[in-house]
VOGU-3710 file (C-alpha; in Angstrom, 3 decimals, decimal comma):
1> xxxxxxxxxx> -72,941/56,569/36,939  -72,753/53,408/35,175  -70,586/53,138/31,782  -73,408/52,735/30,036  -75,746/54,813/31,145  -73,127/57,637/30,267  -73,015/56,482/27,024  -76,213/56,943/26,160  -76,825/60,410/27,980  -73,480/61,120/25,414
11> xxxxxxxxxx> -75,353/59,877/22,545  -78,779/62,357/23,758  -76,144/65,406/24,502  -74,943/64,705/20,938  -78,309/64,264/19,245  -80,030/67,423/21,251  -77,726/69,869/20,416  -74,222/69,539/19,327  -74,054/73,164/19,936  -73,932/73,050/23,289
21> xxxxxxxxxx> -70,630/73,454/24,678  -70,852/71,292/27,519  -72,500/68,624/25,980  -69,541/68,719/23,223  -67,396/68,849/25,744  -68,258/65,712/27,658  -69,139/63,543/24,398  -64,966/64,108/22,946  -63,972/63,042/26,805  -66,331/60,097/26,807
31> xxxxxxxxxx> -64,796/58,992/23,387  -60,956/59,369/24,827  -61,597/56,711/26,972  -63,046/54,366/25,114  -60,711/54,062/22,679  -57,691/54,364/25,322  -59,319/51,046/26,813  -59,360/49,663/23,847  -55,922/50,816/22,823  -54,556/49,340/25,922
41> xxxxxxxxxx> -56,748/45,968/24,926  -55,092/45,481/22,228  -51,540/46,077/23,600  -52,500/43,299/26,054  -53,453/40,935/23,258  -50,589/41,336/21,038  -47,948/40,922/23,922  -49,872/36,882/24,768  -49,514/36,561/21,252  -45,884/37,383/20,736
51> xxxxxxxxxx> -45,235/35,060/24,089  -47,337/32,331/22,552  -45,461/32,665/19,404  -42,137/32,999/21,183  -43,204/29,678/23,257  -43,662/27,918/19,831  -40,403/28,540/17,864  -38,731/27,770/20,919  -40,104/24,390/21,703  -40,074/23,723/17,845
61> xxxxxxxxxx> -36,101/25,138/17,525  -35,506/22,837/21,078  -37,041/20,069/18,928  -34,943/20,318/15,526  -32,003/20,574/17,275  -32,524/17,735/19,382  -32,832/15,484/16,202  -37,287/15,780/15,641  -39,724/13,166/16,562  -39,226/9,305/16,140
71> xxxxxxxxxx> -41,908/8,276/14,040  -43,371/4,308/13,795  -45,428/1,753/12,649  -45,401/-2,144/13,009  -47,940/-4,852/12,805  -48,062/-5,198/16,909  -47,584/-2,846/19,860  -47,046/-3,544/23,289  -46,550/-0,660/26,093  -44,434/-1,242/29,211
81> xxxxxxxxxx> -42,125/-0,496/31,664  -38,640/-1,601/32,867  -35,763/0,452/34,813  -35,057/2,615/31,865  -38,719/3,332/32,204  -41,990/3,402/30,167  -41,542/1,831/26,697  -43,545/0,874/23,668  -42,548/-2,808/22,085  -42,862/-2,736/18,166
91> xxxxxxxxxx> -43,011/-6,405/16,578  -42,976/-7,368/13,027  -42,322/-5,245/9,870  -40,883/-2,367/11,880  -40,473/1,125/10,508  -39,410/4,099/12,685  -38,322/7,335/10,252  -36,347/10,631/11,861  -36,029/13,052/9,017  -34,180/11,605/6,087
101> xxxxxxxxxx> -33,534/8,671/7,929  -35,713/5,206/7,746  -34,611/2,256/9,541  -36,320/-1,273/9,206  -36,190/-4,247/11,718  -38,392/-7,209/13,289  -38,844/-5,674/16,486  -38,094/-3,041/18,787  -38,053/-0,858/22,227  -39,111/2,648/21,695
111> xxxxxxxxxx> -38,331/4,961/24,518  -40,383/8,097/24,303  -38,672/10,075/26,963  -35,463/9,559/25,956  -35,847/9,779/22,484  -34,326/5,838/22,391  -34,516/3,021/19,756  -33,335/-0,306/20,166  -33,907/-2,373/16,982  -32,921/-6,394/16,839
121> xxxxxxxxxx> -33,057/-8,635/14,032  -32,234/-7,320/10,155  -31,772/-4,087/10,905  -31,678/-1,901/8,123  -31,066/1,892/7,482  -31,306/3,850/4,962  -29,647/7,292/4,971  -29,725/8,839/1,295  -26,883/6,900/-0,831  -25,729/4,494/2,458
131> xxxxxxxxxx> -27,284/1,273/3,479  -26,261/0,048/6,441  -27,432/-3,673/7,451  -26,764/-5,376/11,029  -28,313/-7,513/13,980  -28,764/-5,010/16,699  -29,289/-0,991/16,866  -29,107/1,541/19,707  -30,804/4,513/17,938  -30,222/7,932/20,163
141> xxxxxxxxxx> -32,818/10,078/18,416  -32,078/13,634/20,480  -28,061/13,130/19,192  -29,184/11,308/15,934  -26,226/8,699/16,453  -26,941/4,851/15,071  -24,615/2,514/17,434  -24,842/-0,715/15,265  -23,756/-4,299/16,453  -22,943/-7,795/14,747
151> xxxxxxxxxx> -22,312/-8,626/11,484  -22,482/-4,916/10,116  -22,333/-4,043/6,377  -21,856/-0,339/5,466  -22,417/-0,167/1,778  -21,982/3,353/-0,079  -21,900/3,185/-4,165  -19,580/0,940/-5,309  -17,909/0,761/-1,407  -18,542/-1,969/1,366
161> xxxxxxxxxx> -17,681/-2,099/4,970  -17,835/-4,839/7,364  -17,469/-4,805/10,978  -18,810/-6,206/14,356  -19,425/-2,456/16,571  -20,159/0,690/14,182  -21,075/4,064/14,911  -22,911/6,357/12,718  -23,704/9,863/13,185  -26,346/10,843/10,721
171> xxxxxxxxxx> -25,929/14,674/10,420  -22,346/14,510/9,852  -22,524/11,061/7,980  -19,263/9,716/10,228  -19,352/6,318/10,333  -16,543/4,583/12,847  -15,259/1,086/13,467  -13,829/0,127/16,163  -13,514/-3,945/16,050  -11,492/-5,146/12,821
181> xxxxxxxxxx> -13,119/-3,618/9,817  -13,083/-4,613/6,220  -13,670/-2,115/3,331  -14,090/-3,578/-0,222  -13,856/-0,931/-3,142  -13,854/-2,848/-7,184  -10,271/-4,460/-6,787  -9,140/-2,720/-3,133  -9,146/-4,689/0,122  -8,442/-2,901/3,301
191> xxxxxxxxxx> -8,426/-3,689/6,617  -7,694/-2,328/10,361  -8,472/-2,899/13,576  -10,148/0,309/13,755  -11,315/3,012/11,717  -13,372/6,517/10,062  -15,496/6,677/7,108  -15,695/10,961/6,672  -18,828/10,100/3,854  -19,188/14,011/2,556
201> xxxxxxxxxx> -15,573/13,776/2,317  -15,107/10,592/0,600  -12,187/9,661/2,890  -11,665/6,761/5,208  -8,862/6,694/7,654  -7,393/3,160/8,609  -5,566/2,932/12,147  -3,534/-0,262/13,813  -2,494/-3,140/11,733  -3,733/-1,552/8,377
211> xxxxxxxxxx> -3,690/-4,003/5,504  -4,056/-2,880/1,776  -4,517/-5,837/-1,217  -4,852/-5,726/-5,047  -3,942/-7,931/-7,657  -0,356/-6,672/-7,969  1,043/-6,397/-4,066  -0,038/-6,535/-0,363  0,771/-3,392/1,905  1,221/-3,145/5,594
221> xxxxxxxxxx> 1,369/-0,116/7,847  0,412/1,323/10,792  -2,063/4,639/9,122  -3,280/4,918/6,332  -5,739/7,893/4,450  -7,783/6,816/1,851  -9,561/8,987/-0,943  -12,515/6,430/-2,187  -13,230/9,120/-5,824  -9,355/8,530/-6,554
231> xxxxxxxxxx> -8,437/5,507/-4,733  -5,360/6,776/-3,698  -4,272/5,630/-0,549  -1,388/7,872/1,456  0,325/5,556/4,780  2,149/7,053/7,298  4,818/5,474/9,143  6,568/2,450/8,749  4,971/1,121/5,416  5,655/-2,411/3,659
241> xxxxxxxxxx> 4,417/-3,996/0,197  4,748/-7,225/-0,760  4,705/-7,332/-4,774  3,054/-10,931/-6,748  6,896/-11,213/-7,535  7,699/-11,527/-3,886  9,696/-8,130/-3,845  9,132/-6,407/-1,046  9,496/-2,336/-0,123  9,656/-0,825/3,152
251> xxxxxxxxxx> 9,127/3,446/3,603  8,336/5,679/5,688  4,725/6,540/4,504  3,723/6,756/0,823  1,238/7,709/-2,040  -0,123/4,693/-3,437  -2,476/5,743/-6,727  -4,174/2,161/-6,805  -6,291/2,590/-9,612  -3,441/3,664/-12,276
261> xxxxxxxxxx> -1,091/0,986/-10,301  1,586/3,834/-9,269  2,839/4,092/-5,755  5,238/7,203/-4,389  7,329/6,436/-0,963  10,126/8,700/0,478  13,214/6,677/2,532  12,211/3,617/0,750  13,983/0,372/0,717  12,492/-2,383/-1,991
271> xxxxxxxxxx> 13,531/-6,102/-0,564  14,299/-8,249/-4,186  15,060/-12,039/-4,179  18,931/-11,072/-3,960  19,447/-7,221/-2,997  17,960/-4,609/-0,568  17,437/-1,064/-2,812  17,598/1,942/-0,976  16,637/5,707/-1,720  15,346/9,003/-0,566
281> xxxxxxxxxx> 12,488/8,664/-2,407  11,160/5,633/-4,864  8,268/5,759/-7,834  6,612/2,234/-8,456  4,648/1,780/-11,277  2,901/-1,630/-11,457  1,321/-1,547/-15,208  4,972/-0,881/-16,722  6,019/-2,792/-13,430  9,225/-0,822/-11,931
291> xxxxxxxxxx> 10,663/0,537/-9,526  12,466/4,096/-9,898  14,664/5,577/-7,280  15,967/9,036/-6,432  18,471/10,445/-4,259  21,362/8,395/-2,346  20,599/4,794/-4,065  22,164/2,117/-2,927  21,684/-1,716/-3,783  23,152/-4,184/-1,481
301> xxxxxxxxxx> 23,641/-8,051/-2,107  22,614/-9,947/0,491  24,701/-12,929/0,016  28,079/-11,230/-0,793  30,166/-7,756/0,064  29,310/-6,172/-2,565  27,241/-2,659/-2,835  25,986/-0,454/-5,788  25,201/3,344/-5,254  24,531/6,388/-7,275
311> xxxxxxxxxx> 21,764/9,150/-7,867  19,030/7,466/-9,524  17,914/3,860/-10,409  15,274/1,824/-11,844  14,251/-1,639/-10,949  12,234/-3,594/-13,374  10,427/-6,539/-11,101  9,705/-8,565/-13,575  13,085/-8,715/-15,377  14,834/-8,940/-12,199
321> xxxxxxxxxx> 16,609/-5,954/-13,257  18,517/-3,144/-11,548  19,990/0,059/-13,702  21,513/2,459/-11,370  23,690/5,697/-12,902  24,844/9,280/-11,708  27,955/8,749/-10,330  27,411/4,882/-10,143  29,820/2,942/-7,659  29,999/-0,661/-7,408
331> xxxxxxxxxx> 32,070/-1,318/-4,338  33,066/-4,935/-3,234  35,070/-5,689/0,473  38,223/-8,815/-0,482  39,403/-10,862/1,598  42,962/-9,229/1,646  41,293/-6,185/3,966  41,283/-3,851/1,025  38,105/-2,937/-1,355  37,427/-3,082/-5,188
341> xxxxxxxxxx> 36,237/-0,061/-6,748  34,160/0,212/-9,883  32,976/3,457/-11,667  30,944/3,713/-14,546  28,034/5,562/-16,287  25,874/3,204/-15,938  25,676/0,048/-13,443  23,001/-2,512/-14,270  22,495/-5,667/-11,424  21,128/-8,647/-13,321
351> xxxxxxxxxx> 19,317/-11,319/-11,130  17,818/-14,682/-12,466  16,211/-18,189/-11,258  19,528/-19,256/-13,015  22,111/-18,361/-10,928  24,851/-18,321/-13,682  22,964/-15,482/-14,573  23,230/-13,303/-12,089  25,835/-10,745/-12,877  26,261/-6,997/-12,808
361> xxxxxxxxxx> 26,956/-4,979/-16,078  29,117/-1,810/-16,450  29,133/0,080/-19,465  30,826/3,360/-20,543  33,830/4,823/-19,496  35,005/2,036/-16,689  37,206/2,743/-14,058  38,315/0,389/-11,368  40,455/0,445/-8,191  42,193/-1,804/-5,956
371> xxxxxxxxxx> 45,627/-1,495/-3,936  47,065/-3,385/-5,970  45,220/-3,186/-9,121  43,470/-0,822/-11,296  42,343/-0,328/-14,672  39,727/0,819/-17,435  37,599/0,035/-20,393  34,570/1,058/-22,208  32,051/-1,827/-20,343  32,766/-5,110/-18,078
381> xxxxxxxxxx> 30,621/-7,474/-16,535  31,302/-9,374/-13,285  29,507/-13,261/-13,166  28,755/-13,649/-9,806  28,849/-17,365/-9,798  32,252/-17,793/-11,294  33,391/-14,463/-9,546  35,021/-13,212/-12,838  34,986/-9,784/-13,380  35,307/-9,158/-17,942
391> xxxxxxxxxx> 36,518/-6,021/-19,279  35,998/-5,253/-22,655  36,432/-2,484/-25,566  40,467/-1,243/-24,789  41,106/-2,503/-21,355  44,371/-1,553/-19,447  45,028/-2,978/-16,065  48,087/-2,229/-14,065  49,639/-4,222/-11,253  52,876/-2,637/-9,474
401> xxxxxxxxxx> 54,771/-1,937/-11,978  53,623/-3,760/-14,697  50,966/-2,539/-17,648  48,600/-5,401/-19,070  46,481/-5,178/-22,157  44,392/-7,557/-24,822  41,350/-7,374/-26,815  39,588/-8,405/-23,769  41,036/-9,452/-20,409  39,019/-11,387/-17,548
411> xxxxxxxxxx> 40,171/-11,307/-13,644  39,334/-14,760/-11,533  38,796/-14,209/-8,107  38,738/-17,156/-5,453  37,995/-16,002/-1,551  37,488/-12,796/-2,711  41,296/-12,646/-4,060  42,521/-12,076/-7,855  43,635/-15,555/-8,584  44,024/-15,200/-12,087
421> xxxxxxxxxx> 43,842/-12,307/-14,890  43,361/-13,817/-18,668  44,402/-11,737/-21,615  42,672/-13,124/-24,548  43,714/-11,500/-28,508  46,667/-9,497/-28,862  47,909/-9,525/-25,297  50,266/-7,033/-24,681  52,775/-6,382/-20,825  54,860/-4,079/-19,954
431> xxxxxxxxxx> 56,925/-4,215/-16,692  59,312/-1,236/-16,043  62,305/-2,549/-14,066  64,562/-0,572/-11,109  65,887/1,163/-13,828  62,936/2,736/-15,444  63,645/0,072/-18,799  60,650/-1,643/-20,496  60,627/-5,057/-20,450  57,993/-5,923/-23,162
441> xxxxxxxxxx> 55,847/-9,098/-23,830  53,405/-9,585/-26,788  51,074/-12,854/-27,277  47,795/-14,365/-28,490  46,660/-15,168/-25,580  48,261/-14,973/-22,082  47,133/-16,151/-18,345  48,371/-13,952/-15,034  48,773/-15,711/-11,863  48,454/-13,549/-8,886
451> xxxxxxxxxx> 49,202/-14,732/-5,348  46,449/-12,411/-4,056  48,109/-9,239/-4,836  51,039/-9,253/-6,844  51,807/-11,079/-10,183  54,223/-14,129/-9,348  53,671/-15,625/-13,425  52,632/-15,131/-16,914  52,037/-17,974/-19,127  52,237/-16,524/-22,694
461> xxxxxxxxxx> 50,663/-18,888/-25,708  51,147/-18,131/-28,950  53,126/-15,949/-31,349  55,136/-15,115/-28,515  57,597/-11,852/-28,957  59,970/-10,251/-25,922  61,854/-7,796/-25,486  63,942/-8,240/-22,079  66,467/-6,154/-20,541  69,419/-7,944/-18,021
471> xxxxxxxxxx> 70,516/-6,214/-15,363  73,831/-6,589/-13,790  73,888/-8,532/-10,715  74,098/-5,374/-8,516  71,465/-3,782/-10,411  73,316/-1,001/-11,093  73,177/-0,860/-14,811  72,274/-3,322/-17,774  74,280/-5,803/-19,824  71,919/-5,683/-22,611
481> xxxxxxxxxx> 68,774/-6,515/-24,620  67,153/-9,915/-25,556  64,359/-9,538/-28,236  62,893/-13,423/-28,363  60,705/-14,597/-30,652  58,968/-17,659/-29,410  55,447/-19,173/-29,454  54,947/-20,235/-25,876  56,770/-18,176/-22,821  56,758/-18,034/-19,054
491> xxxxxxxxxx> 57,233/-14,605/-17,478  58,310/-15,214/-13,646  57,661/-12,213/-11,095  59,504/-11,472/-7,707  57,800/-8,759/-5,701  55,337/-7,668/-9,116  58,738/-6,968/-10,769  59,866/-9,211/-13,896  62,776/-11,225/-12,704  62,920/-14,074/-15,389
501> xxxxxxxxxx> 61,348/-15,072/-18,872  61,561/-18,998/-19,950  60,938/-20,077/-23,763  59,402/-23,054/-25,310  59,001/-24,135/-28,821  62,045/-23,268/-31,306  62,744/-19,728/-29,641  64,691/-17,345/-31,949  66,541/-15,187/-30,429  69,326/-11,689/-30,328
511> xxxxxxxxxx> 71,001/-10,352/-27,967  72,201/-6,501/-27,927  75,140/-5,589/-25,926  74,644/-3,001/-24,194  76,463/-0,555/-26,722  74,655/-2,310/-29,393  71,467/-1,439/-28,286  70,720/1,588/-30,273  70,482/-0,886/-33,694  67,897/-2,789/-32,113
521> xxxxxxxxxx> 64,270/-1,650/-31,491  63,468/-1,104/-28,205  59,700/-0,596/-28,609  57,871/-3,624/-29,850  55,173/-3,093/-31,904  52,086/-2,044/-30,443  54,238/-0,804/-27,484  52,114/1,864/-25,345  53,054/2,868/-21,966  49,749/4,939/-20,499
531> xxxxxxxxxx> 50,283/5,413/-17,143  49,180/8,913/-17,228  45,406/7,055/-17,719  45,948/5,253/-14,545  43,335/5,414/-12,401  43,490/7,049/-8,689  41,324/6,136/-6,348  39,616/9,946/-6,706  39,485/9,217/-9,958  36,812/6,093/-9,344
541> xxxxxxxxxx> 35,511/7,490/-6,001  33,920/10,512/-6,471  33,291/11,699/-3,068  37,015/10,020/-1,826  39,437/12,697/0,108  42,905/12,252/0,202  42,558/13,933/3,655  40,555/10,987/5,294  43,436/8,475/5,018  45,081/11,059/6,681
551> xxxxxxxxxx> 42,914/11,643/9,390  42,575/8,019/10,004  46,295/7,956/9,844  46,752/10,414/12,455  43,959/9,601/14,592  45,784/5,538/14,604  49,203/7,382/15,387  47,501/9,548/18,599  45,398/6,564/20,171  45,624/5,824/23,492
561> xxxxxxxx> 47,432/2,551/23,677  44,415/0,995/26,071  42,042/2,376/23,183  43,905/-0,451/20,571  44,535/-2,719/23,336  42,154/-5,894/21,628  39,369/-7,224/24,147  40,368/-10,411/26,242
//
């Protein structure tokens, strides 16, 4: 029976008699399936629609991620084809936007299947705060990557970047360089052959012939990291600056803070007119404009043997000004194979257009030692270009055997050799003989001669007073004393031991026997024999052993004689 002739013989059955039974029964089975079809209808319907749906997001998920549609307009459009395949030719006040991201040019090939622009002319995008201006413009839509050529100019806030071949990447707002860019920030100039602008981050990172320039020095390195909020640049590697005062530092990376004009470099070594400085670490501060070092300093002239080390220094650029301290050391090679010693609390190097300037300044508690000579005072100063070393405040120098003192006393040196030692107010010598006697000298002013090492004569001027003990020929005992008063005297030396004394101008003089002596005074005036101050070299070296002249000793004595044999 058809469906709808059932239906209405249901309807009859349910309008005769709904008391029937059978009727009943056949009008609640008639219903069942009509709504089971319908039930199953709608099952249908809702499972297209969830596929339809499902077919949507997807395409439209495919679709965001690729990058979203490249939209256009320009005054003229053309439609071809080439090998890349169909394209659409935009002329004249082009526009093509991708999200965020507008670019502008005079014409252009759109590529619909791939998703492709290439823009020419002023090309111009415009990616929230960054502009970036060039000639030409691959545009890969699906990857959203700008590849821009010629003459590009990157410009973010107060920050601009030119190259020749950038790459952007618009989600991730990466720009790189890759042919020689330049980055101007206010008063910062850097350069590299290649490069990465992280723009979230606000870091760029410089690789291959990186250049740095300001106002107050030039850098060089090999990497450098740069934080554009800050403007603190950090190299790594080999680094050099170049200061306006023509100084120049080499490191091993550094923290330059380029906007407060401070720079921080470990294993530095700062390159000055007339000295390398060397540290573990150095501080530069440009507005105060020095230098400060840390850890194993060590200033070396370049055009002498001479070297200055300690713990910490400072070097003030523009005073040409070195002040090293913590167990400072100034440490000069002569020319008679041995080294001068110097010890102080404080060393200061002085350097000047004017070379009779240049010196280097010791001051508080001085100690020096040489061989043949060594001594102390409260400050010296050594003049490079006259090679005189001054001591002043209480000097004492000793020589062999002899003790020398005066108000101030100054030592010559010629080829790196003590040529001559002047005593100047109140000069005061002592020479001990073979027999342990004092053999005493006072004077205005007196002038050592020195044959390089030992003192061959004293010239003694003025107010001249002696007290000299004579030996007997076999030096076996004395015959007496001579005290001499005399204003001009010449002391004569044989192996650093007084051997004569000659007098000028009216001498007066007495002679004790020997068992006369005990009426006479022995001790002149003044007379103060302080060896017990003499310096050792410990005493000026710090970090000297006494063991490593004897390990050098005994590693000379056990050589191999082919090992010392000199090379023909």
């Amino acid at each position: 029976m058809p469906y709808t002739m059932g239906l209405k013989m249901q309807f009859r059955c349910t309008e005769g008699n709904l008391s029937n039974p059978i009727a009943l029964l056949l009008l609640v089975f008639s219903s069942y399936h009509i709504i089971g079809r319908f039930l199953h209808f709608m099952r249908i319907l809702h499972f297209i629609t969830a596929v339809f749906l499902l077919i949507h997001w997807s395409a439209t998920t495919v679709e965001a991620q690729l990058g979203g549609r490249i939209r256009y307009t320009a005054d003229t459009l053309k439609n071809g084809k080439n090998e890349r395949g169909r394209y659409r030719k935009l002329i004249s006040n082009v526009v093509f936007k991708q999200r965020g991201t507008i670019v502008y040019c005079d014409s252009s090939y759109f590529y619909p299947r791939e998703n492709l622009m290439e823009a020419y002319g002023k090309v111009r995008i415009v990616d929230d705060s960054a502009i970036i201006t060039s000639r030409k413009l691959t545009y890969q839509g699906e990857e959203r990557i700008a590849k821009l050529r010629q003459d590009v100019v990157y410009t973010n806030g107060t920050r601009t970047l030119y190259t020749d071949i950038l790459d952007y990447q618009l989600d991730t707002k990466v720009a790189s360089f890759f042919e020689h860019g330049r980055l101007i920030d206010v008063e910062n100039v850097l350069t590299s052959k290649r490069g990465i602008y992280y723009e979230s981050d606000e870091v760029v990172f410089f690789y291959d012939d990186v250049k740095l320039v300001n106002p107050q020095y030039t850098l060089y390195a090999d990497t450098m990291e740069y934080r554009t909020p800050t403007k603190i640049a950090y190299t790594y590697g080999p680094t050099t600056i170049i200061g306006k005062d023509s100084s120049v530092l080499n490191s091993i990376g550094g923290e330059y803070f380029t906007e407060i004009k401070q720079e921080r470099f470990s294993e530095g070594q700062i390159t000055t007119p007339d000295y390398l400085l060397d540290a573990d670490r150095l501080f530069f501060d440009d507005l105060e404009g020095f230098y400060h070092a840390i850890g194993n300093v060590k200033l070396t002239a370049k055009h002498e043997d001479t070297w200055i080390t300690g713990e910490e220094g400072t070097y003030y650029n523009d005073l040409g000004l070195t002040k090293i301290w913590g167990n400072a050391i100034m440490k000069k090679l002569m020319d008679d194979e041995d080294t001068f010693y110097l010890s102080a609390d404080t060393l200061v190097s002085i350097e000047s257009e004017l070379d009779i300037e240049d010196r280097v300044l010791a001051y508080y508690d001085v100690k020096m030692f040489k061989q043949n000579l060594q001594g102390k005072s409260d400050s010296a100063s050594y003049v490079i270009v006259d090679s005189t070393i001054y001591f002043y405040d209480d000097p004492i120098l000793w020589n062999e055997a002899n003790q020398l003192e005066a108000d101030s006393i100054n030592v010559l040196l010629v080829n790196n050799l003590i040529d001559k030692m002047y005593l100047d107010q109140n000069a005061f010598v002592i020479s001990r003989d073979t027999l342990r006697n004092y053999n005493q000298i006072k004077g205005r002013n007196m002038i050592a001669h020195f044959d390089g090492r030992q003192i061959t004569k004293i010239d003694v001027n003025g107010n001249g007073e002696s007290n000299y003990y004579y030996l007997l020929e076999d030096l076996t005992g004395i015959m007496g004393l001579n005290h001499i008063l005399c204003s001009n005297m010449i002391l004569r030396f044989q192996e650093g031991i007084l051997d004569d004394i000659s007098f000028y101008t009216n001498p007066d003089a007495t002679f004790f026997p020997t068992h006369e002596i005990f009426n006479a005074s022995e001790r002149l005036e003044g007379f103060n024999w302080r060896v017990d101050e003499r310096p050792a070299l410990g005493d000026v070296v710090y970090y000297y052993r006494p063991e490593d002249e004897e390990d050098e000793t005994q590693e000379a004595l056990t050589k191999k004689p082919s090992e010392s044999r000199p090379d023909n």
